[in-house]
C-alpha positions as CSV (number, residue, x, y, z in Angstrom):
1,X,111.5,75.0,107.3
2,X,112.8,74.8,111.5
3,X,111.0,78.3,111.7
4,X,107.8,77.0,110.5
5,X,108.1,73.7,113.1
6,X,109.3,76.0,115.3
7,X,106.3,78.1,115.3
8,X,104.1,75.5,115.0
9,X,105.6,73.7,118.0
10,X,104.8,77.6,120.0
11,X,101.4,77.5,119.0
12,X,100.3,74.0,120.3
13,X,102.6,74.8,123.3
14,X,100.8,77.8,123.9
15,X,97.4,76.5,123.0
16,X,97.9,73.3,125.9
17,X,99.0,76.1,128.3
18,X,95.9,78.3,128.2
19,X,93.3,75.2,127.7
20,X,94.7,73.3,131.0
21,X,94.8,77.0,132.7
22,X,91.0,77.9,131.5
23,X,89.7,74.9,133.5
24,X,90.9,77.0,136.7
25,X,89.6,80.1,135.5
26,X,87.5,82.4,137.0
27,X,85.6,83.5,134.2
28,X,84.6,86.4,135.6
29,X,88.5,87.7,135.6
30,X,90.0,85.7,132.5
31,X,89.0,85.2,128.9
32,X,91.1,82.9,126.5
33,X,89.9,82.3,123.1
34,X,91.7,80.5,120.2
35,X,91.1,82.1,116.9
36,X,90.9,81.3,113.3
37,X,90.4,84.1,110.1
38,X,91.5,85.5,107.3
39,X,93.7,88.8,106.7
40,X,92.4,91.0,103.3
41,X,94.0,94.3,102.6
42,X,96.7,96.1,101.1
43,X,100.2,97.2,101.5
44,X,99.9,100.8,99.6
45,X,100.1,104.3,99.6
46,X,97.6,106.3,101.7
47,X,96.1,108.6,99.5
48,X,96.8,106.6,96.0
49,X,99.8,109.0,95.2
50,X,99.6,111.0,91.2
51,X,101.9,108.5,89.8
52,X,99.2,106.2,90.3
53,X,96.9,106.9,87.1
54,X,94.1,103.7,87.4
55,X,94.2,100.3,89.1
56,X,93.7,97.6,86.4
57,X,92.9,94.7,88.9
58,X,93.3,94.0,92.5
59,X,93.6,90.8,93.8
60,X,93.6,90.3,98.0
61,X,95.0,86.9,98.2
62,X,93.8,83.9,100.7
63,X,95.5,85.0,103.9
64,X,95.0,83.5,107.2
65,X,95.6,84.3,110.7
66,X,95.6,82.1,113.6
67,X,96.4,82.5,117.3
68,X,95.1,83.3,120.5
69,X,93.6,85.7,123.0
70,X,93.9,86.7,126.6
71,X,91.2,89.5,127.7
72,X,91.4,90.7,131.5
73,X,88.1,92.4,133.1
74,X,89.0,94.5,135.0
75,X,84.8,95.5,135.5
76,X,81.3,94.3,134.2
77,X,82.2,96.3,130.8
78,X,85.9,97.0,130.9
79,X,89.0,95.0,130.1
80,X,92.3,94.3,128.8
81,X,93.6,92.2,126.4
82,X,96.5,90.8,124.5
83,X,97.6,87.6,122.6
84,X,99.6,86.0,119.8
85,X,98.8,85.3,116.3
86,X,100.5,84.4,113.3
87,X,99.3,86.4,109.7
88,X,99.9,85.8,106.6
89,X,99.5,88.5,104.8
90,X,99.3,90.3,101.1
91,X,98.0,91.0,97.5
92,X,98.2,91.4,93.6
93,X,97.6,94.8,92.1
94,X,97.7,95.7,88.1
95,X,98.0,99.0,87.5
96,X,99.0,101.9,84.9
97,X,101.5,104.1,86.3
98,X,103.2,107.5,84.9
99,X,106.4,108.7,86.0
100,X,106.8,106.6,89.0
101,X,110.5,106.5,90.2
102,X,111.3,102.4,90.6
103,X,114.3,100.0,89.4
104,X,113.6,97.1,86.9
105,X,115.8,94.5,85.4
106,X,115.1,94.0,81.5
107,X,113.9,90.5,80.6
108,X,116.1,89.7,77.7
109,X,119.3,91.4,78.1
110,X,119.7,91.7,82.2
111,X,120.4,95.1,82.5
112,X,119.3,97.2,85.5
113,X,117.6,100.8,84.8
114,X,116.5,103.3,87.7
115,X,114.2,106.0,86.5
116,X,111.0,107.1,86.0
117,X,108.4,104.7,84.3
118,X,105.6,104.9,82.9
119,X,102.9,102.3,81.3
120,X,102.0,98.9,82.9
121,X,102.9,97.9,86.6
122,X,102.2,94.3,88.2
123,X,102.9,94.1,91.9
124,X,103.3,90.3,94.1
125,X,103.2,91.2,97.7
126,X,103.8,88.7,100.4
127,X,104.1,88.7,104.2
128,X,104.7,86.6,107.4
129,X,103.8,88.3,110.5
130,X,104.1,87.2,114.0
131,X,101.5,89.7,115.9
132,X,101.0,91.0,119.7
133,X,98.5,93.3,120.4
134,X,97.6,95.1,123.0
135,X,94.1,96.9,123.4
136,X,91.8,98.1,125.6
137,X,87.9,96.1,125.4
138,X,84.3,97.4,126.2
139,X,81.3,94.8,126.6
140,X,78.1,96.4,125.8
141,X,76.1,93.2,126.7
142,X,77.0,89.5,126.7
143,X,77.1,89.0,122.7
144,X,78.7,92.5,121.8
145,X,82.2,93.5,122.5
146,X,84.1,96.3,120.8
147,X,88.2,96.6,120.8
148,X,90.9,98.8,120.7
149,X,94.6,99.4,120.8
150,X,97.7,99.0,119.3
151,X,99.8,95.8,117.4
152,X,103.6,95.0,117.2
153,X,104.6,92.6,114.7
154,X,107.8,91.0,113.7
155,X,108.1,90.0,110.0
156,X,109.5,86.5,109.5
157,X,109.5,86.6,105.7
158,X,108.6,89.3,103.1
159,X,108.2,89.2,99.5
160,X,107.8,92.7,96.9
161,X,108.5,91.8,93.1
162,X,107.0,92.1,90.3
163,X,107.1,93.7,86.3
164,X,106.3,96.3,83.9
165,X,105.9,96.1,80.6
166,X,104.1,98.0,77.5
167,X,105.9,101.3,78.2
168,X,109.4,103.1,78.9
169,X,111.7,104.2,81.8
170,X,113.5,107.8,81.7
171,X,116.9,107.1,82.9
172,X,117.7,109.1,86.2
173,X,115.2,111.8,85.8
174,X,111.7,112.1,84.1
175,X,112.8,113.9,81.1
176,X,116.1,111.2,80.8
177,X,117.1,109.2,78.5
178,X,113.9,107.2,76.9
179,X,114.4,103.0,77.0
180,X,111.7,101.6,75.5
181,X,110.1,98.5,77.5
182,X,108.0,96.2,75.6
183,X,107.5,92.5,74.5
184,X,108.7,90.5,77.4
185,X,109.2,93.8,80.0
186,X,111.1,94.0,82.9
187,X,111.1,92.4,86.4
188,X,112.1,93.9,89.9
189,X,112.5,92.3,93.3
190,X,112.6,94.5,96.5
191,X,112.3,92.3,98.9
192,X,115.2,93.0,100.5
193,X,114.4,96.4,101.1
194,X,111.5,96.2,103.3
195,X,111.3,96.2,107.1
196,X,111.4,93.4,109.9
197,X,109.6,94.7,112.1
198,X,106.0,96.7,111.5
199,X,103.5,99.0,114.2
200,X,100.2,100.0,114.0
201,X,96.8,100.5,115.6
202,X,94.0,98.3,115.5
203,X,90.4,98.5,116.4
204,X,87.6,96.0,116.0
205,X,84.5,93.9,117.9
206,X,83.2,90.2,118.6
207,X,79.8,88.9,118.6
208,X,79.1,86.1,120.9
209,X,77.2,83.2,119.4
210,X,77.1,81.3,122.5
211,X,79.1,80.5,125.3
212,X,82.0,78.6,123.3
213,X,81.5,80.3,119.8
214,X,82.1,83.6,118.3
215,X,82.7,85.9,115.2
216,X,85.1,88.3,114.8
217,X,86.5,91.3,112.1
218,X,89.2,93.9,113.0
219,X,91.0,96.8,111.4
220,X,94.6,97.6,111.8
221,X,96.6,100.3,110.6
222,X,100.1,100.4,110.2
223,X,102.0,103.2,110.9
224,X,105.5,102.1,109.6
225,X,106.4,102.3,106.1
226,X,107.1,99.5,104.5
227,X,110.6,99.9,103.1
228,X,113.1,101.4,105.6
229,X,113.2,105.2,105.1
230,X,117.3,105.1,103.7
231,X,116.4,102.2,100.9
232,X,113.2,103.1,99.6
233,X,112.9,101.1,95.9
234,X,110.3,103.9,95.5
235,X,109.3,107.8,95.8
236,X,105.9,107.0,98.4
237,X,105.3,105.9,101.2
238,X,103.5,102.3,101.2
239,X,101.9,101.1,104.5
240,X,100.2,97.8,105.7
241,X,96.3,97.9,106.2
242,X,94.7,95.0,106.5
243,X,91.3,93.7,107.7
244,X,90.4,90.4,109.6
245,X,87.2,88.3,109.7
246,X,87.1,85.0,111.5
247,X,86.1,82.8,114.5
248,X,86.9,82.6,117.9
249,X,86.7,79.4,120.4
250,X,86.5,80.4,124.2
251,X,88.8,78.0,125.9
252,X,87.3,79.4,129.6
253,X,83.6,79.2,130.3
């Protein structure tokens, strides 16, 4: 709870800064926009790995970003920019798996089993980020601007759990000892596993609606996995990549 007041406290520090420094702004040189949108995505594998036989249902969650940005031109169509936001970000997946390596706790007698499983997944992700990027800009005319560069985020909480049920798990190796999984399944919780910190590139544009007003969407990739490489829960490789729509206010004319 003092992290969240905390970075609330930032943000409004931040966001009197750059609105009593705008009114001195050439805005020629300086552009500072605050920002509101929404992050959709997924943290996953990149391609869907074999274990992966069909996604049931995918659900991208409500996840909103707010912050703000500083762009430099250096020229007429070239810049610089950077800024600070705060992302919420994650999903729900359902899917059938096969042989996918993975730890579960059974529901009714509280034994752990690592192994292979295979039948019903259900996946919870969640995901505090606080985000600086760093990109270069490119105005083609006074309502289009394109973007791109790189982000470094800092995770300030992460949650992976979920269950399986309506299959088995082969004890150590895929053709293990069978455990049958059914009626209320299993749960497992890797939260602790994954990494504070992620990397990535990002690319995206802006349309100017007017001189105060404008829409935004971005891409960014992450090129971090998830889980840190010496405690992966699982066999692949899952990375964050996440899209952004949303609106920007110019706080400099």
């Amino acid at each position: 709870m003092k992290l969240k007041y905390n970075i609330i406290a930032l943000f409004a520090a931040l966001f009197f800064y750059t609105g009593v420094s705008a009114q001195d702004t050439d805005k020629k040189t300086l552009d500072l926009s605050f920002l509101l949108g929404f992050n959709f995505g997924a943290t996953a594998p990149m391609p869907i790995p074999a274990e992966v036989r069909e996604i049931n249902s995918y659900n991208p969650k409500i996840n909103p970003q707010i912050g703000l940005n500083i762009v430099y031109n250096l020229t007429d169509k070239w810049g610089v920019g950077t800024g600070l936001t705060l992302d919420w970000k994650g999903m729900r997946v359902t899917d059938h798996v096969k042989y996918m390596y993975t730890s579960v706790t059974l529901a009714d007698g509280g034994d752990k089993l690592t192994g292979y499983f295979v039948g019903k997944n259900k996946t919870n992700v969640d995901m505090t980020y606080l985000t600086v990027p760093v990109y270069a800009t490119y105005t083609f005319n006074p309502k289009w601007q394109a973007r791109l560069g790189i982000y470094a985020a800092k995770t300030l909480s992460s949650t992976f759990d979920g269950s399986v049920n309506d299959g088995y798990i082969r004890i150590d190796s895929p053709v293990g000892q069978k455990q049958e999984i059914t009626g209320d399944g299993a749960t497992f919780d890797f939260s602790d596993d994954t990494r504070d910190y992620d990397f990535g590139l990002l690319g995206g544009a802006e349309f100017r609606l007017n001189n105060r007003i404008g829409f935004y969407g971005s891409l960014s990739w992450g090129l971090m996995p998830y889980f840190y490489s010496g405690s992966n829960p699982i066999k692949f490789k899952l990375r964050n990549t996440y899209g952004t729509i949303g609106i920007t206010y110019r706080l400099s004319k």
